[in-house]
N, C-alpha and C positions, 0 to 999 in steps of 0.2 A: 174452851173446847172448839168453839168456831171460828178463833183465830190462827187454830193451827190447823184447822179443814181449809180453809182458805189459802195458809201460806204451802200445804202442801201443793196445791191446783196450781197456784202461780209459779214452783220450781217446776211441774212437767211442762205448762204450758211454754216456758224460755227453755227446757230439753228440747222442745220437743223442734223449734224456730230454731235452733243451732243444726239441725240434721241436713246434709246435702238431699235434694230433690232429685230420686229415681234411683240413689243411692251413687252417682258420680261422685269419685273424691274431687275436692278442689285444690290446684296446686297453682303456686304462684306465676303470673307472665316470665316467659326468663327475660333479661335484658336485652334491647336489641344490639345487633352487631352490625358492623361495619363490613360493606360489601369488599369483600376478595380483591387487592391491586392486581393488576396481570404479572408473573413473574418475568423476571429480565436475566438472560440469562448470565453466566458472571463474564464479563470480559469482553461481553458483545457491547457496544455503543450503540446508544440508540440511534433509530431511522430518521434521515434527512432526509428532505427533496431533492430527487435527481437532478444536477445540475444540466443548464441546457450543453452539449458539445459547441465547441467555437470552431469554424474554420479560416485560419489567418489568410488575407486576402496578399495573394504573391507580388511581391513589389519588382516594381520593372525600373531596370535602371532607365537613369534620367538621358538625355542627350547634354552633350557638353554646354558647360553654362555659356549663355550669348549676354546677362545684366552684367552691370557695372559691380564688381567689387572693390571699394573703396579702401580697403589696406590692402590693396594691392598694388606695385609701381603702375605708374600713368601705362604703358606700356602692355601691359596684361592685363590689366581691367578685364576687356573683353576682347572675343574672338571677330576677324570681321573675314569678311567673307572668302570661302573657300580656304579658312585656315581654321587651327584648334590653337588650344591655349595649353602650355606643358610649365607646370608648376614645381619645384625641386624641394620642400625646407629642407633637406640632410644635405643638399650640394648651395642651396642659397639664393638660387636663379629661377627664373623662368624664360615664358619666350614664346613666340608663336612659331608654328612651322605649318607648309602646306598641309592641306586634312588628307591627298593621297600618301602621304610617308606615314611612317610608322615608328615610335619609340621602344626602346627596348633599352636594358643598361644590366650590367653582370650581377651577382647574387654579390658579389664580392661589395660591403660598404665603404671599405676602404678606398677603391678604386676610383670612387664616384664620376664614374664619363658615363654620358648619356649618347644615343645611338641613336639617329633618324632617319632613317632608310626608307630610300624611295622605292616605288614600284619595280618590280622583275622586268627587263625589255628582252626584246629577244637575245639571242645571245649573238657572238659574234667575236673574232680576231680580229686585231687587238682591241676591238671596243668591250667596257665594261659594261656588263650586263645592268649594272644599277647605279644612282648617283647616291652616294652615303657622306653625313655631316654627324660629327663627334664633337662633343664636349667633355672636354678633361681638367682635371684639378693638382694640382699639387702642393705641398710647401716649398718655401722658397726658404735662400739663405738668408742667416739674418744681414740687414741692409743692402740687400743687392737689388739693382735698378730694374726695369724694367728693360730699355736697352742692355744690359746684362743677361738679363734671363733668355732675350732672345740669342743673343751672339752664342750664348750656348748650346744652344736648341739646334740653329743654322750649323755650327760647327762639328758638330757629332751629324748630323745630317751631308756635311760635302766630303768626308773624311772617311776613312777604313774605321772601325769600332776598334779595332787594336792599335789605331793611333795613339801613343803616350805624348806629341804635341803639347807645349799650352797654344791656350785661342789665340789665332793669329789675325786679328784686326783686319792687317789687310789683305788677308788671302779673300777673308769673310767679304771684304768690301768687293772685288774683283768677280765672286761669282755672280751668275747670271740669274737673278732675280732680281727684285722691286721691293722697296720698304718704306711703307705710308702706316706715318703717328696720325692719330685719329683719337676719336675719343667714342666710347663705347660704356653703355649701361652707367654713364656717369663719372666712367674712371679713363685716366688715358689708355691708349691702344696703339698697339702697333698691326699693322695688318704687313704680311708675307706673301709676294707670290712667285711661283715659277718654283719652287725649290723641285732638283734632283729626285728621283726615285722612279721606280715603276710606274705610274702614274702621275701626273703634274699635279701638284695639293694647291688651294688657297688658304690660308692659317692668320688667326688673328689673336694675338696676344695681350694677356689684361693679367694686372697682377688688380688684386681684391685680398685686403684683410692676409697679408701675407703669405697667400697662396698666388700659384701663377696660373691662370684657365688659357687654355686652349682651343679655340672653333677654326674647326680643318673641314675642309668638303673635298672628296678624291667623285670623279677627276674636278679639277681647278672649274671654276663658274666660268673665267676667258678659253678656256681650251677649247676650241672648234674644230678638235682635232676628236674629236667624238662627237659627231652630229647629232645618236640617238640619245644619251644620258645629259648631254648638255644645258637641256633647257630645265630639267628637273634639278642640275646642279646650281644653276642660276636660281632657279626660285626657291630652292632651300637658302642657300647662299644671302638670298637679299632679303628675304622674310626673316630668318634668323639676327643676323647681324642688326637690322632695323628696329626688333623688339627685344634684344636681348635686353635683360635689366637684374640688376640684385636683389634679394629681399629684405638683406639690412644693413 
């Protein structure tokens, strides 16, 4: 009997140890969670750092080179004083000319003459207002001389353009000009002066690589018969001729 007074006492007393205190239920911790990412919206890219702005520093052209460039004919290397240096690769040449003149040459590639024009003077009957020197190009026939190419130049020059004539030797020989073989940029040359026309020309002829080139200065570099343009035809005239050269 007083083993079962006993074992009743010990099943209230473990009742009574399982009851929550104050009557709170007890419910388990929930598990933690992970804090919220920030949403992104769809299609937006995320944030970089503003890049700094750049402002390109403006480049000034240079003045015309005065060093030596070593693939270039002796010739053109450099500029020496109170001249520039005029470079061609599509016509093959270069050359110096006074720094008062000025180049220019046509849109046209085929043409390839280049244009050096002196400064405006005042104007004046019959003097030209300005001394201008041309460089021009052409092909030549096959095998034909240099003394050829010019006899022909000379004879469409003393003659009507509707002349059907062939070249007559000695008419050519008989007109009143001067014809000096020279040697120019390496190759021979003929230099031309006095010829016919509205103004007296100086003209000096070069065949190069089967083309015939032409340096003409109106009026002539000797004609003193224009006092004002004269000394600028001269210094085109002798600055040119002195540096002309090919580039290959």
């Amino acid at each position: 009997m007083k083993q079962i007074i006993v074992a009743f006492c010990l099943l209230l007393v473990l009742s009574a140890c399982m009851e929550p205190r104050d009557g709170a239920a007890v419910t388990p911790a929930p598990p933690p969670t992970a804090s919220p990412r920030p949403s992104v919206e769809e299609g937006t890219p995320p944030a970089s750092p503003t890049p700094e702005l750049w402002t390109p520093v403006p480049i000034t052209p240079s003045a015309p080179a005065t060093t030596s460039t070593p693939n270039l004919p002796i010739g053109c290397r450099s500029a020496v004083q109170d001249t520039l240096v005029y470079i061609s690769r599509d016509a093959d040449y270069c050359f110096h000319y006074p720094s008062r003149f000025s180049i220019h040459y046509p849109d046209n590639p085929e043409n390839r003459t280049t244009y050096v024009d002196g400064p405006f003077l005042e104007s004046g009957v019959p003097e030209p207002d300005q001394a201008n020197m041309s460089i021009s190009s052409s092909p030549i026939a096959a095998g034909q001389t240099l003394a050829q190419a010019v006899d022909a130049v000379i004879w469409w020059t003393i003659v009507p353009i509707t002349d059907t004539r062939p070249i007559a030797p000695t008419l050519i020989a008989s007109a009143p000009f001067t014809r000096t073989i020279t040697t120019i940029g390496g190759e021979p040359a003929e230099i031309v002066e006095g010829l016919p026309g509205r103004l007296t020309t100086s003209q000096t002829f070069i065949i190069h690589d089967d083309r015939l080139y032409i340096l003409m200065v109106i009026p002539s570099h000797l004609d003193l018969a224009y006092p004002k343009s004269q000394p600028d035809a001269k210094a085109v005239w002798e600055t040119v001729i002195a540096t002309f050269a090919f580039l290959k």
